[in-house]
PDB file of N, CA, C and O in Angstrom:
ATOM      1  N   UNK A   1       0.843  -1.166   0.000  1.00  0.00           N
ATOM      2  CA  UNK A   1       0.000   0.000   0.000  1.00  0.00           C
ATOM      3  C   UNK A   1       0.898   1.241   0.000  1.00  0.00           C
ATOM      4  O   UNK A   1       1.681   1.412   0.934  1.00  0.00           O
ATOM      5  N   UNK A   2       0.825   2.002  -0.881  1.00  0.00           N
ATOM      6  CA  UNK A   2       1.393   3.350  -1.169  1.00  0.00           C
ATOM      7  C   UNK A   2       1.076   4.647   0.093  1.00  0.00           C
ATOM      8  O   UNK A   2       0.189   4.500   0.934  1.00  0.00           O
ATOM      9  N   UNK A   3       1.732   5.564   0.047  1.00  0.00           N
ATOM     10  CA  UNK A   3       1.308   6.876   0.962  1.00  0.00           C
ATOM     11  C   UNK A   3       1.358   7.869   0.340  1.00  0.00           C
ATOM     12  O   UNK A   3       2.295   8.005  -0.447  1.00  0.00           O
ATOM     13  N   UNK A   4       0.847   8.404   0.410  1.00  0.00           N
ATOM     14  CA  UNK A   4       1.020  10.415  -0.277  1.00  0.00           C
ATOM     15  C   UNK A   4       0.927  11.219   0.744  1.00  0.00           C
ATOM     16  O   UNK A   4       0.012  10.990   1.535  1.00  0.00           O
ATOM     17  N   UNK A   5       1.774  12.289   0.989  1.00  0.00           N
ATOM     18  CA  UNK A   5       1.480  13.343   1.971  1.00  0.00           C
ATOM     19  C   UNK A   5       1.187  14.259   1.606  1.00  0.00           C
ATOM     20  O   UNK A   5       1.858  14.749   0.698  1.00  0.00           O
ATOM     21  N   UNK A   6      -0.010  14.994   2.141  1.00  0.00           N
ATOM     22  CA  UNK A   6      -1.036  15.620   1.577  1.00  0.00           C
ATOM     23  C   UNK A   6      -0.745  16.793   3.235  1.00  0.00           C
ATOM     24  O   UNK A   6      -0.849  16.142   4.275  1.00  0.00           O
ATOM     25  N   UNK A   7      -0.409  18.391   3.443  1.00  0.00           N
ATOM     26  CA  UNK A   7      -0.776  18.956   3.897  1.00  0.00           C
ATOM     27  C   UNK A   7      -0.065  18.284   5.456  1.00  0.00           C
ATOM     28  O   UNK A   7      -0.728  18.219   6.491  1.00  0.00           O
ATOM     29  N   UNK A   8       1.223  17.878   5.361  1.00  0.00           N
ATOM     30  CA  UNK A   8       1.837  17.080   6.477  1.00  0.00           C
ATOM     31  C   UNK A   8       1.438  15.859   6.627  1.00  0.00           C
ATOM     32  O   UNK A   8       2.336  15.069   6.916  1.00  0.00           O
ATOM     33  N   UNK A   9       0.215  15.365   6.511  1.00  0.00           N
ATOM     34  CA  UNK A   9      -0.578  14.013   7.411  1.00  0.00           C
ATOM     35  C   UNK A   9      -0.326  13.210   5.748  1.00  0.00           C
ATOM     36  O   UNK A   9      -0.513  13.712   4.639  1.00  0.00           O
ATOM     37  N   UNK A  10       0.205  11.674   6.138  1.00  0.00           N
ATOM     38  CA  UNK A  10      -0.195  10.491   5.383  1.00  0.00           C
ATOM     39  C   UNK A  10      -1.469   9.925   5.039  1.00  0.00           C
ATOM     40  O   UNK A  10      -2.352   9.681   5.861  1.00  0.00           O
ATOM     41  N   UNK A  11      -1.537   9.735   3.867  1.00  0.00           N
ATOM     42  CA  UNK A  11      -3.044   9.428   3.224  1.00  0.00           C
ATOM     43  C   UNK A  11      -2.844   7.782   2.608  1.00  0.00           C
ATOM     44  O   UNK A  11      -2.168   7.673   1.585  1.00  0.00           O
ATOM     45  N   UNK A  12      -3.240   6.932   3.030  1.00  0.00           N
ATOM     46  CA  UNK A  12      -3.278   5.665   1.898  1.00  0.00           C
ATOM     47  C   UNK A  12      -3.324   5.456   0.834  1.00  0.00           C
ATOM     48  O   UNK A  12      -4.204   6.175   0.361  1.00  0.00           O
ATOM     49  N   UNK A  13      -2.837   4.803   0.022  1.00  0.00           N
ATOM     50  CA  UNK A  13      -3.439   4.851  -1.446  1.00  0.00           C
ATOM     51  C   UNK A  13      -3.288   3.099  -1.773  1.00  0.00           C
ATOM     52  O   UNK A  13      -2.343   2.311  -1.726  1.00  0.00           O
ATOM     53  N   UNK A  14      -5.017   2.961  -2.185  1.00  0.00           N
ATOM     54  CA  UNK A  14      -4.580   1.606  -3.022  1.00  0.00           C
ATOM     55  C   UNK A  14      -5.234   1.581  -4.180  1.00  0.00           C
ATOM     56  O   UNK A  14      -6.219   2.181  -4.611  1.00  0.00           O
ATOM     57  N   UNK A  15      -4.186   0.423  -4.794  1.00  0.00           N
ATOM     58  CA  UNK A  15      -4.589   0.323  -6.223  1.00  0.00           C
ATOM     59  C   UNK A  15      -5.611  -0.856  -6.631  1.00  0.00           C
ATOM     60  O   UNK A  15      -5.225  -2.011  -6.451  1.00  0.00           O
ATOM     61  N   UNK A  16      -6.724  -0.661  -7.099  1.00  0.00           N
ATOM     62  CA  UNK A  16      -7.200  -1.792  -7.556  1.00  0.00           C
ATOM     63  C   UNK A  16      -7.877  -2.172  -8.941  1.00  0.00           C
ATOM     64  O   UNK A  16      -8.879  -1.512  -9.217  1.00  0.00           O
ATOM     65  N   UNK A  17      -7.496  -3.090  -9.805  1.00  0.00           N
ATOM     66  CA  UNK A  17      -7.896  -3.129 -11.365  1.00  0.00           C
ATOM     67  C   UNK A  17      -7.452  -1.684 -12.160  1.00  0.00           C
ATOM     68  O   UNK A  17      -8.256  -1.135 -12.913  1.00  0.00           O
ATOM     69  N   UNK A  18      -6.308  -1.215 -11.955  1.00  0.00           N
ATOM     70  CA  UNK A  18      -5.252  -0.114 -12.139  1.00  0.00           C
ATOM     71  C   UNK A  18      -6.100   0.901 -11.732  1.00  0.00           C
ATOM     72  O   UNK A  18      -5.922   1.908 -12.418  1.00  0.00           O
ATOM     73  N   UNK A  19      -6.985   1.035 -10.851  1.00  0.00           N
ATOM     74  CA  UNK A  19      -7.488   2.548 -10.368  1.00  0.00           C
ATOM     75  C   UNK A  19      -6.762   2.950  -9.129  1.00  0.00           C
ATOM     76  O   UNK A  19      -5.910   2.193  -8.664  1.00  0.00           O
ATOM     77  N   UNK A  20      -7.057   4.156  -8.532  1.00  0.00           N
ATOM     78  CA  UNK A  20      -6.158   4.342  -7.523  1.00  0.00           C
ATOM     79  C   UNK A  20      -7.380   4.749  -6.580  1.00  0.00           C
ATOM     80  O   UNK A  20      -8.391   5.117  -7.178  1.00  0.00           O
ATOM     81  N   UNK A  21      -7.420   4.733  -5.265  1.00  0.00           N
ATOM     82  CA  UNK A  21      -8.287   4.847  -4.168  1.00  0.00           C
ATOM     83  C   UNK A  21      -7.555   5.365  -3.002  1.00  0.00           C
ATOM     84  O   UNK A  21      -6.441   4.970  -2.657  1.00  0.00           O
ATOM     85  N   UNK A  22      -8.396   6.465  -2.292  1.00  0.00           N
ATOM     86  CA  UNK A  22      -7.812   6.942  -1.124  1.00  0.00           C
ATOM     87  C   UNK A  22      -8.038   6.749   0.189  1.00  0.00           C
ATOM     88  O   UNK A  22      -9.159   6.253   0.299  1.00  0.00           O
ATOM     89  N   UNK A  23      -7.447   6.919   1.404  1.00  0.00           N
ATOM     90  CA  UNK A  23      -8.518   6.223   2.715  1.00  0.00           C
ATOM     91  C   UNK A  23      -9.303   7.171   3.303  1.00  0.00           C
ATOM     92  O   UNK A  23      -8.645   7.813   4.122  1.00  0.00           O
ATOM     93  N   UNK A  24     -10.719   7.609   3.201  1.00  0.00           N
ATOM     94  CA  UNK A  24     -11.269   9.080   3.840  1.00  0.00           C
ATOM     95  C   UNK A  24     -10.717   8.984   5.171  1.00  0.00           C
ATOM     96  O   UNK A  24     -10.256   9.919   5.825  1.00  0.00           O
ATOM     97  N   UNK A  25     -10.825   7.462   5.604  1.00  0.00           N
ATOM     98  CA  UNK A  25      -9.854   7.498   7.415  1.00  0.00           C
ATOM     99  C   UNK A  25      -8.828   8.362   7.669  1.00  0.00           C
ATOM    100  O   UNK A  25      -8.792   9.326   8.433  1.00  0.00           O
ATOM    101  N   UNK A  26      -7.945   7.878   6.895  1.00  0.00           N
ATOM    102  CA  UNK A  26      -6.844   8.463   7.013  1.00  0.00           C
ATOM    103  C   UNK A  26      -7.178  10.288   7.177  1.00  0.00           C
ATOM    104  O   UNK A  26      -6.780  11.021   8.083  1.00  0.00           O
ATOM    105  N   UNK A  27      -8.039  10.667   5.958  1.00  0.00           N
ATOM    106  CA  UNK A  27      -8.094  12.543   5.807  1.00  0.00           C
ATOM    107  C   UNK A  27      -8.803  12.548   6.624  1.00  0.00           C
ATOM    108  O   UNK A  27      -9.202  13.711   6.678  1.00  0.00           O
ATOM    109  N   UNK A  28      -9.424  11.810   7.601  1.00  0.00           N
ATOM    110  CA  UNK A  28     -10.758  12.575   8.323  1.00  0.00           C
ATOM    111  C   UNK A  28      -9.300  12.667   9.677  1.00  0.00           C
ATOM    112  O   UNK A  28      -9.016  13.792  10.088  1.00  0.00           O
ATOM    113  N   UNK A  29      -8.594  11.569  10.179  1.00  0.00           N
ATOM    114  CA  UNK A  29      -7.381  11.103  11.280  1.00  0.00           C
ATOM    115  C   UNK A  29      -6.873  12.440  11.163  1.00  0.00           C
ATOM    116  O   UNK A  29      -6.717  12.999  12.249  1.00  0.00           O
ATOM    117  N   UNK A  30      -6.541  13.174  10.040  1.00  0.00           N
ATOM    118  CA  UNK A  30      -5.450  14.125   9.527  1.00  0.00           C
ATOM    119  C   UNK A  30      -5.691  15.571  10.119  1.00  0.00           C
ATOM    120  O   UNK A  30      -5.031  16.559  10.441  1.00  0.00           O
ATOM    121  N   UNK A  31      -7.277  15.054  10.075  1.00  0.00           N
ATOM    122  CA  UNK A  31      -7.886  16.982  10.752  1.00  0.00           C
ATOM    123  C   UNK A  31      -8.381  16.276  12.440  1.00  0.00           C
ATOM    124  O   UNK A  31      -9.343  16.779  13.021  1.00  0.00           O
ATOM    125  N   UNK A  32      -7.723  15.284  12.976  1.00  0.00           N
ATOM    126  CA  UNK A  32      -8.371  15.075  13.815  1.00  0.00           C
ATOM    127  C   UNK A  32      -9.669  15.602  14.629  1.00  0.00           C
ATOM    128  O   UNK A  32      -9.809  16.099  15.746  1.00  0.00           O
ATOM    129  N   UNK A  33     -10.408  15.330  13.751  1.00  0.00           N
ATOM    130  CA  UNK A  33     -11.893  14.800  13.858  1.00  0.00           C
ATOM    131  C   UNK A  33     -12.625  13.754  13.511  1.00  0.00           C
ATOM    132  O   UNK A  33     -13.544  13.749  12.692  1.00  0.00           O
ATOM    133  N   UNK A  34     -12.187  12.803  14.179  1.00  0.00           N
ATOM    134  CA  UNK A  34     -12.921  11.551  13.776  1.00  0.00           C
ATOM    135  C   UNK A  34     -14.495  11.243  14.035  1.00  0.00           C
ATOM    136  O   UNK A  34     -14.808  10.059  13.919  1.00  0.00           O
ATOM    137  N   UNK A  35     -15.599  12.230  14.396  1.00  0.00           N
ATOM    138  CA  UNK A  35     -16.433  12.410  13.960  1.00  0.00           C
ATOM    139  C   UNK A  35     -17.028  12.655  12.377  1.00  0.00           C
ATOM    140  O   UNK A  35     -18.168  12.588  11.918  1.00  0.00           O
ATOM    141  N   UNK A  36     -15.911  12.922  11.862  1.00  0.00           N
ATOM    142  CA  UNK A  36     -16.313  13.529  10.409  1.00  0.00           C
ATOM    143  C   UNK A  36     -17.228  12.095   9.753  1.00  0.00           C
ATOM    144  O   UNK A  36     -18.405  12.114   9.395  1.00  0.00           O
ATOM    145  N   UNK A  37     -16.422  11.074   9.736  1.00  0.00           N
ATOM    146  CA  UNK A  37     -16.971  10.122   8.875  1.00  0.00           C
ATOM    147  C   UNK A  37     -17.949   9.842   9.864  1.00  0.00           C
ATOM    148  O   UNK A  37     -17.806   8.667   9.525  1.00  0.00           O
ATOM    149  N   UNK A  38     -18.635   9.797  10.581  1.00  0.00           N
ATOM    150  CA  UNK A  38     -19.901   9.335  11.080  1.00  0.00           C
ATOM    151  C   UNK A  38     -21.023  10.571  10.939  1.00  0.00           C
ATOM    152  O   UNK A  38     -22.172  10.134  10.879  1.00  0.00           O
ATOM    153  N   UNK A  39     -20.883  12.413  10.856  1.00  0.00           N
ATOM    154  CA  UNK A  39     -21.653  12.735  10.156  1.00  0.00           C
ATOM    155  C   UNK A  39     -21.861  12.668   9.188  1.00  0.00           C
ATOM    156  O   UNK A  39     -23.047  12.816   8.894  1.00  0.00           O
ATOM    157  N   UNK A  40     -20.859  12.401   8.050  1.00  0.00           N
ATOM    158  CA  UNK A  40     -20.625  12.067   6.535  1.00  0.00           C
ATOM    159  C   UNK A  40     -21.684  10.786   6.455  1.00  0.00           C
ATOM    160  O   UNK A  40     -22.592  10.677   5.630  1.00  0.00           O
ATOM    161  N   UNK A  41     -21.375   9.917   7.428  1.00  0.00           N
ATOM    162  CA  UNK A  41     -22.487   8.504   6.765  1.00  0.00           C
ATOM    163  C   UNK A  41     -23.925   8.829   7.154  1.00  0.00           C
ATOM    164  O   UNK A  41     -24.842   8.285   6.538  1.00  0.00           O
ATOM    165  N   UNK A  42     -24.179   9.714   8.174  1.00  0.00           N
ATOM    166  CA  UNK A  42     -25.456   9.624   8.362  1.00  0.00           C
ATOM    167  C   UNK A  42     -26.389  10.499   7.562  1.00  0.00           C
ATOM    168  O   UNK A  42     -27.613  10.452   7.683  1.00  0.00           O
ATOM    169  N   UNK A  43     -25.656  11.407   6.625  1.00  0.00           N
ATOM    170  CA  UNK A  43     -26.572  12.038   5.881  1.00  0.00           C
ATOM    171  C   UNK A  43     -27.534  11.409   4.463  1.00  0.00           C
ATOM    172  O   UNK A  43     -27.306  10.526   3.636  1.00  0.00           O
ATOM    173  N   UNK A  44     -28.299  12.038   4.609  1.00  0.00           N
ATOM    174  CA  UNK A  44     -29.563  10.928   3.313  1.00  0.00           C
ATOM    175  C   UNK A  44     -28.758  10.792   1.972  1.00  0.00           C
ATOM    176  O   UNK A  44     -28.888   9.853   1.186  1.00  0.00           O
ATOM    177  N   UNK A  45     -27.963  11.792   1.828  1.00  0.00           N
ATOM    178  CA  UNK A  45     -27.325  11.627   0.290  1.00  0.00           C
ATOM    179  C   UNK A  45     -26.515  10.794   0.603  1.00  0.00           C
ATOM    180  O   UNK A  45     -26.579   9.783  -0.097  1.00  0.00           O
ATOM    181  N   UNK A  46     -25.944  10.788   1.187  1.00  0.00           N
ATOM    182  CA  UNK A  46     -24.565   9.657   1.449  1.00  0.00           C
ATOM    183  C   UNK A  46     -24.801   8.508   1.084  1.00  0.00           C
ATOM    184  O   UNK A  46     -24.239   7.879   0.187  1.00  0.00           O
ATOM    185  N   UNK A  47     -26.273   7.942   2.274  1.00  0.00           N
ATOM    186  CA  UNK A  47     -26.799   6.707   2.096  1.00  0.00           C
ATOM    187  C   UNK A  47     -27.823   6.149   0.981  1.00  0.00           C
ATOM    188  O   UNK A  47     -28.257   5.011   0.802  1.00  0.00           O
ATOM    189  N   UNK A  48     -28.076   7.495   0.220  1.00  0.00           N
ATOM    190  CA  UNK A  48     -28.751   7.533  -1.029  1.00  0.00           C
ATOM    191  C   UNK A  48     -27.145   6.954  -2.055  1.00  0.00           C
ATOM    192  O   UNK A  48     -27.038   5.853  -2.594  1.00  0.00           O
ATOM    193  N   UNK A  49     -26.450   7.687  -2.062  1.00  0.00           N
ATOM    194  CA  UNK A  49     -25.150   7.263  -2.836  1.00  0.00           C
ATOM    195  C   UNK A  49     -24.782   5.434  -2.109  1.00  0.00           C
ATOM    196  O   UNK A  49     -25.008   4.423  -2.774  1.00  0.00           O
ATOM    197  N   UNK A  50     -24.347   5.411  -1.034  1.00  0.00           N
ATOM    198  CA  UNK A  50     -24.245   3.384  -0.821  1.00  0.00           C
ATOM    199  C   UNK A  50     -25.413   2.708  -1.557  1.00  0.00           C
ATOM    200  O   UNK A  50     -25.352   1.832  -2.420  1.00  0.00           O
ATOM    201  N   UNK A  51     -26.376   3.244  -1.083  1.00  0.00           N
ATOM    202  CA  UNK A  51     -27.134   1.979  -1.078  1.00  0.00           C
ATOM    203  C   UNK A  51     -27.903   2.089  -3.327  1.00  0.00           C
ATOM    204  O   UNK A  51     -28.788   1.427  -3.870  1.00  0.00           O
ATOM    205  N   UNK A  52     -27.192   2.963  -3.773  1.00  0.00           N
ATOM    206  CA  UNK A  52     -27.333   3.049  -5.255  1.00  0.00           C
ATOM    207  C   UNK A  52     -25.901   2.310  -5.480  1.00  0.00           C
ATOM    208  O   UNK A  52     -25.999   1.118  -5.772  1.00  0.00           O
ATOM    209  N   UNK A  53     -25.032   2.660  -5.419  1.00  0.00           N
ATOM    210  CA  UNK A  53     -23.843   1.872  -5.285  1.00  0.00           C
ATOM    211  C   UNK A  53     -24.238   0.366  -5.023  1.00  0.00           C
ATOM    212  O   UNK A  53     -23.801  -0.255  -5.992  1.00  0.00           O
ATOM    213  N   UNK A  54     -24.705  -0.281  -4.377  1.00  0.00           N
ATOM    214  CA  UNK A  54     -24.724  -1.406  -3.964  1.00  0.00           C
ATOM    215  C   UNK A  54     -25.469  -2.275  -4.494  1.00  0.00           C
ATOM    216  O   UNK A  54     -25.175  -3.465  -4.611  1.00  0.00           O
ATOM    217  N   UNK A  55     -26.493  -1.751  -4.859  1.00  0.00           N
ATOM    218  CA  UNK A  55     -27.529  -2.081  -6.104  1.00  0.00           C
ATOM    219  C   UNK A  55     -26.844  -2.322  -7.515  1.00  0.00           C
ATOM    220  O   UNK A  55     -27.126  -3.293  -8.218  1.00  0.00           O
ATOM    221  N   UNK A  56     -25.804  -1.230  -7.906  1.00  0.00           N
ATOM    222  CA  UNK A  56     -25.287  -1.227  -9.162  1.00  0.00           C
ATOM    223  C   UNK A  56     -24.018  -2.856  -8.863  1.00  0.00           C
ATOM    224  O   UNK A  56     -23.891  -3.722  -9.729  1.00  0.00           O
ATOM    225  N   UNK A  57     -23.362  -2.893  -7.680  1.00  0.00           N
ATOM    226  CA  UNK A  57     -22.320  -3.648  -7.449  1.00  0.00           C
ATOM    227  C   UNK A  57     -22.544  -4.635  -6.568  1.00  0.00           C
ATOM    228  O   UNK A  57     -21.463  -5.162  -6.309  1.00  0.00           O
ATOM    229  N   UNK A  58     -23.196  -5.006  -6.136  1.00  0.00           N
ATOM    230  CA  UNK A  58     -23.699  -6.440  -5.077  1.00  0.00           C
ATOM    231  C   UNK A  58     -24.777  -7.022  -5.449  1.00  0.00           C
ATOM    232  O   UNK A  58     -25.720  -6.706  -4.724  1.00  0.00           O
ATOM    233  N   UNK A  59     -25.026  -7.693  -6.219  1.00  0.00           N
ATOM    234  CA  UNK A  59     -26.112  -8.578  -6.206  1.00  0.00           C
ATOM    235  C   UNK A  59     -26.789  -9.521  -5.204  1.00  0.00           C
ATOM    236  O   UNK A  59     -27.837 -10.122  -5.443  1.00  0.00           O
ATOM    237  N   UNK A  60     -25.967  -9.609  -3.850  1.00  0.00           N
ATOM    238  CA  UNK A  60     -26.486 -10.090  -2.599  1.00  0.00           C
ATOM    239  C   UNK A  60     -27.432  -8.906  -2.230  1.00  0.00           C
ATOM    240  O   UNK A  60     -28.447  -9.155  -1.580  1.00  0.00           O
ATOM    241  N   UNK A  61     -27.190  -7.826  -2.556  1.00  0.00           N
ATOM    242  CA  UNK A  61     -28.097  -6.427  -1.659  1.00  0.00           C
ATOM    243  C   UNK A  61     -29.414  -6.517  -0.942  1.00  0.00           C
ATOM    244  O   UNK A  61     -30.428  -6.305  -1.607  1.00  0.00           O
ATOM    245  N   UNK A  62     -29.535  -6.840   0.486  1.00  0.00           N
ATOM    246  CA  UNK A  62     -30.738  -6.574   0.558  1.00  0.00           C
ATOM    247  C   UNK A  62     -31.542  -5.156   0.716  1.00  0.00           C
ATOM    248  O   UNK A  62     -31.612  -4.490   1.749  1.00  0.00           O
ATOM    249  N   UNK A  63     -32.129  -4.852  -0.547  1.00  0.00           N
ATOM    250  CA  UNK A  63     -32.912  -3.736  -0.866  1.00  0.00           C
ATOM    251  C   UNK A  63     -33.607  -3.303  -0.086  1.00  0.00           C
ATOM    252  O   UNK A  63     -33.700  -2.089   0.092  1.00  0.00           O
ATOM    253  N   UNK A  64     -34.668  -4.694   0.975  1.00  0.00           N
ATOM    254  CA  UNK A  64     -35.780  -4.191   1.385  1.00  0.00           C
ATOM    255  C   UNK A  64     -35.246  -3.174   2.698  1.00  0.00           C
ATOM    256  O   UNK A  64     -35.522  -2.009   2.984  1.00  0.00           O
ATOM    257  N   UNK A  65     -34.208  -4.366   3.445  1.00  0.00           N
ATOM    258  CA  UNK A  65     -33.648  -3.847   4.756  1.00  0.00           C
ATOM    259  C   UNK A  65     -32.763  -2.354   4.751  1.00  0.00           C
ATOM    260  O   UNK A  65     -32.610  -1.486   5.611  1.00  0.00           O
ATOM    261  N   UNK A  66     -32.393  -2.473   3.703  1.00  0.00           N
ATOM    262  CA  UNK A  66     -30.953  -0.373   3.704  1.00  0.00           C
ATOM    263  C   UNK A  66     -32.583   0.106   3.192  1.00  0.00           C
ATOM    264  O   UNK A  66     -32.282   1.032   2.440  1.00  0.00           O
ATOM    265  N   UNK A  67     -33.942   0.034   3.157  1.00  0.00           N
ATOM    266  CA  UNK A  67     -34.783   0.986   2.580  1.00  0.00           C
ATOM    267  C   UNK A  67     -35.352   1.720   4.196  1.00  0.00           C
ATOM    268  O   UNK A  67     -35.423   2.900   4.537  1.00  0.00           O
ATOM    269  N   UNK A  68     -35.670   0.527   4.895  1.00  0.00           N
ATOM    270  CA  UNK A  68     -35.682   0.896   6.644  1.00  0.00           C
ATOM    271  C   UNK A  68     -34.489   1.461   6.762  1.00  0.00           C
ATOM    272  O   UNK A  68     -34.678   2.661   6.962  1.00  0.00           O
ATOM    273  N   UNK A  69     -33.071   1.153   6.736  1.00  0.00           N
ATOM    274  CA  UNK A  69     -32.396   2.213   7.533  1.00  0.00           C
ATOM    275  C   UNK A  69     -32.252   3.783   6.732  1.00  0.00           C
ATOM    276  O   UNK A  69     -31.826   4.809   7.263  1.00  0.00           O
ATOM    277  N   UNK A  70     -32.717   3.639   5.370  1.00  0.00           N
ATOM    278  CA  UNK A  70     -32.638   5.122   4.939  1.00  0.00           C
ATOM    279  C   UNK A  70     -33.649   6.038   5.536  1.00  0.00           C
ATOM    280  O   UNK A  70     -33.566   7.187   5.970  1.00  0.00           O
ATOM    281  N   UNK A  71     -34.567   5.242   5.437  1.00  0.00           N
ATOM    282  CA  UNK A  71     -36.028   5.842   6.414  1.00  0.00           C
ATOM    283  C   UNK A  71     -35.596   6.463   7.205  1.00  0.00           C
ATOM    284  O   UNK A  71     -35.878   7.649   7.375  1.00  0.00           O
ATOM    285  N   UNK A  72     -34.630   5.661   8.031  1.00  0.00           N
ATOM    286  CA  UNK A  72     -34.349   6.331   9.584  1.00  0.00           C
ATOM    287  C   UNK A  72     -33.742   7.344   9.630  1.00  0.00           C
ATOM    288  O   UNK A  72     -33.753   8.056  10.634  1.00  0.00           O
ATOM    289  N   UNK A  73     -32.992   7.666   8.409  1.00  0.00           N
ATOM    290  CA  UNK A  73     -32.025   8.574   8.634  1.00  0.00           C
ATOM    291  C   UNK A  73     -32.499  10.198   8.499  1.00  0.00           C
ATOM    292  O   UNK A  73     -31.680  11.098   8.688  1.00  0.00           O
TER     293      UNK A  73
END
């Protein structure tokens, strides 16, 4: 796994099927606020973006059950 330093703090980088991917962990670790990614997931777009994602890329998906937790959100 590769690193880039971005603004002092180390960022992950992996490669997969020659794309490159970053760790939001890592940038959220960097501004220490590790709250960030848990308001980031709880917003409706977010979970509007997974659970379209998951549909397009998991064919296990259960649809009915992420439709209750979007509800909730």
């Amino acid at each position: 796994m590769a690193k880039i330093k971005v603004q002092n703090a180390e960022i992950s980088v992996v490669s997969y099927n020659d794309n490159d991917y970053i760790s939001l962990t890592d940038m959220t670790r960097s501004q220490m606020q590790d709250h960030i990614i848990f308001r980031w997931l709880s917003l409706k777009s977010t979970l509007e973006y997974i659970g379209e994602w998951e549909i397009l890329y998991n064919p296990h998906f259960n649809c009915t059950e992420f439709g209750t937790i979007k509800n909730m959100a």
